[in-house]
C-alpha positions as CSV (number, residue, x, y, z in Angstrom):
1,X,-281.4,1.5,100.4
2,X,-281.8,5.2,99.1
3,X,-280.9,6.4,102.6
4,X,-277.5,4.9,101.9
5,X,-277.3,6.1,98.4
6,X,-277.7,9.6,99.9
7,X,-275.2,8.9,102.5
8,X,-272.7,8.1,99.4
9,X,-273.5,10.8,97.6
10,X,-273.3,13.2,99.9
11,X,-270.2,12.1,100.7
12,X,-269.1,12.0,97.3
13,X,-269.8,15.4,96.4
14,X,-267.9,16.6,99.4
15,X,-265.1,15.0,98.5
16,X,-265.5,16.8,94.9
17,X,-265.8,20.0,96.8
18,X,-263.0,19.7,98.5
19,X,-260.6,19.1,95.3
20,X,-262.3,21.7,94.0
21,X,-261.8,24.1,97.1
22,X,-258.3,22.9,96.3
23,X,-257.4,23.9,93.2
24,X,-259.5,27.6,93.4
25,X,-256.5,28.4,95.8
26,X,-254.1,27.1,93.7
27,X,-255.3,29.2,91.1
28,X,-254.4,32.2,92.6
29,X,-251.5,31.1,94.3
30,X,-249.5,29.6,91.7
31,X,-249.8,33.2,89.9
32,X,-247.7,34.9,93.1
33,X,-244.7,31.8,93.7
34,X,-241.3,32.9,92.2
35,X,-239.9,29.4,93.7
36,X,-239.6,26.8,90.9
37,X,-239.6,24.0,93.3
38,X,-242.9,25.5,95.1
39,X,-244.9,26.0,92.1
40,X,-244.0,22.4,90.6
41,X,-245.5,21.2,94.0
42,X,-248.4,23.5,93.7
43,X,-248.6,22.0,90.1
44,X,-248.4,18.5,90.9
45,X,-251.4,19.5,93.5
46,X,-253.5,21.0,90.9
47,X,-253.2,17.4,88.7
48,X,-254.0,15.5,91.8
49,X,-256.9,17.5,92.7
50,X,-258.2,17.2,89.4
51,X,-258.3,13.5,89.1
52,X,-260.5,13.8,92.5
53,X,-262.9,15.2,90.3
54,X,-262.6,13.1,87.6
55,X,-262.4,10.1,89.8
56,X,-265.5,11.6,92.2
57,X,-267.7,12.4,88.9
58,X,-267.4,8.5,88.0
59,X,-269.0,7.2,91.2
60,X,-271.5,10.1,91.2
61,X,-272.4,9.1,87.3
62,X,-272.6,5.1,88.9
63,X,-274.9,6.6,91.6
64,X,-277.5,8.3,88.6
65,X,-276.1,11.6,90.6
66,X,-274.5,15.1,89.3
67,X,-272.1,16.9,91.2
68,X,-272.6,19.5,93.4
69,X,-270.2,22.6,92.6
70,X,-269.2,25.3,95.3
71,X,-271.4,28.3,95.5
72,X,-270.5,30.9,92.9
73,X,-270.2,33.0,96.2
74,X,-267.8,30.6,97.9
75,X,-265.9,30.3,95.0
76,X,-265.0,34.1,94.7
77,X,-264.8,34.1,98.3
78,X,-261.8,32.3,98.0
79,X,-260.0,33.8,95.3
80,X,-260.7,37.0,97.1
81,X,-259.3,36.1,100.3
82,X,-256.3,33.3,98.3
83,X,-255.6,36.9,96.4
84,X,-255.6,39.4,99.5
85,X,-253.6,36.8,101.8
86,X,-251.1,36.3,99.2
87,X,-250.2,40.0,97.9
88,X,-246.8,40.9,98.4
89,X,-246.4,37.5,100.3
90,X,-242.9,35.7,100.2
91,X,-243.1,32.0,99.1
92,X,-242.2,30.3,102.5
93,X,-245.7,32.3,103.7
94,X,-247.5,31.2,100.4
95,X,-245.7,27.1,101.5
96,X,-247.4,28.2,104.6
97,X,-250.7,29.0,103.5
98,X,-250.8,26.2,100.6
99,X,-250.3,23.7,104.4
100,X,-252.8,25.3,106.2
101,X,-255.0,24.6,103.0
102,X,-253.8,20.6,103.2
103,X,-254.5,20.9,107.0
104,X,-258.3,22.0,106.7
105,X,-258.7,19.0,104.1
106,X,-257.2,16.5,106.8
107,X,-259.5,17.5,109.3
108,X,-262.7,17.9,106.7
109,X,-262.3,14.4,105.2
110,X,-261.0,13.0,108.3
111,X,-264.5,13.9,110.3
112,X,-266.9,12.7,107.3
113,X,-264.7,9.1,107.2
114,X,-265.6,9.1,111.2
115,X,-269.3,9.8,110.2
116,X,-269.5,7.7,106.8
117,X,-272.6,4.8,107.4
118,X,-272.2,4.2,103.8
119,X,-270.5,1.0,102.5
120,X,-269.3,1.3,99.1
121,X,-265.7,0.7,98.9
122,X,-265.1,2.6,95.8
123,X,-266.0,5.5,97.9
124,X,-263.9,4.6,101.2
125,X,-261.2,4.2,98.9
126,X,-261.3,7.6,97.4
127,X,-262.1,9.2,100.6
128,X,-258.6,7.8,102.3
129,X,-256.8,8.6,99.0
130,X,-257.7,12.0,99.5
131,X,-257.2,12.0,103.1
132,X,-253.2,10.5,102.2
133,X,-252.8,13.2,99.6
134,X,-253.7,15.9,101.9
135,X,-251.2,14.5,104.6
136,X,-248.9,13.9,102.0
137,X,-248.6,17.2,100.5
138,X,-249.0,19.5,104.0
139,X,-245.6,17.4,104.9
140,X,-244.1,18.4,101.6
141,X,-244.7,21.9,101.9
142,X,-242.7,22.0,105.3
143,X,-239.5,21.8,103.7
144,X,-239.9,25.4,102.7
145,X,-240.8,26.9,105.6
C-alpha cells in the first residue's frame, strides 16, 4: 500500500511541476507579446496552469503529502533561457516557442500515464486533463504561426 501511495505522489507532484514549469515561461513571455490575441491565450494558459496546482495540491493534502517545487536553480534556469530566447523575438516565434513548451508537456505527461501503476482515479483524471490541455493549447498556438 505505501508503495502505491509513492507511486501517486510522485506522480502528483510531477504533474504540479509541470504547471508550474508552465507558467515560469509564461511569466516571461507574456511581458515580450504585443499581439492581443497571443497574450489572452498566454493568459488563459497561466489560469489553467494554476488550477493544476490548486487542483494537484488537494490530492497531495488527501495523500498527508506537500508539494514538491522546482529547484530554485531550475526555476531561474528558465526565466533565463524564456528571457534570452525571447529578446527581440516577433510573436509568431514567441506562438512558436509557447508550442514547443505545450509539446514537452505532451510528451512528459504522456510517458508518466504509460508508466502510472497507481490506481487512484482522481489522479488519472488530472493527469489526462493535463495531457488534453497541453494538446489543446499547442493546436491553438498554430494559428499564429
Amino acid at each position: 500500500m505505501r508503495e502505491k501511495e509513492n507511486t501517486n505522489i510522485k506522480f502528483l507532484n510531477l504533474i504540479y511541476q509541470n504547471a508550474e514549469m508552465g507558467l515560469i515561461g509564461i511569466e516571461e513571455v507574456s511581458k515580450r507579446v504585443e499581439d492581443e490575441k497571443i497574450l489572452k491565450l498566454i493568459n488563459e494558459q497561466r489560469s489553467e496552469y494554476e488550477k493544476f496546482l490548486g487542483d494537484a495540491k488537494k490530492i497531495l493534502i488527501k495523500y498527508g503529502a506537500k508539494e514538491e517545487e522546482i529547484s530554485a536553480l531550475k526555476e531561474l534556469s528558465s526565466k533565463a533561457m524564456a528571457k534570452v530566447m525571447t529578446m527581440n523575438k516577433s510573436d509568431e516565434y514567441i506562438a512558436k516557442l509557447m508550442m514547443e513548451g505545450n509539446q514537452k508537456g505532451v510528451l512528459e505527461i504522456t510517458s508518466e500515464l504509460n508508466k502510472y501503476q497507481g490506481e487512484d482515479r482522481e489522479i488519472l483524471d488530472l493527469a489526462k486533463r493535463l495531457l488534453a490541455t497541453e494538446e489543446h493549447n499547442r493546436e491553438e498556438f498554430k494559428h499564429y504561426l
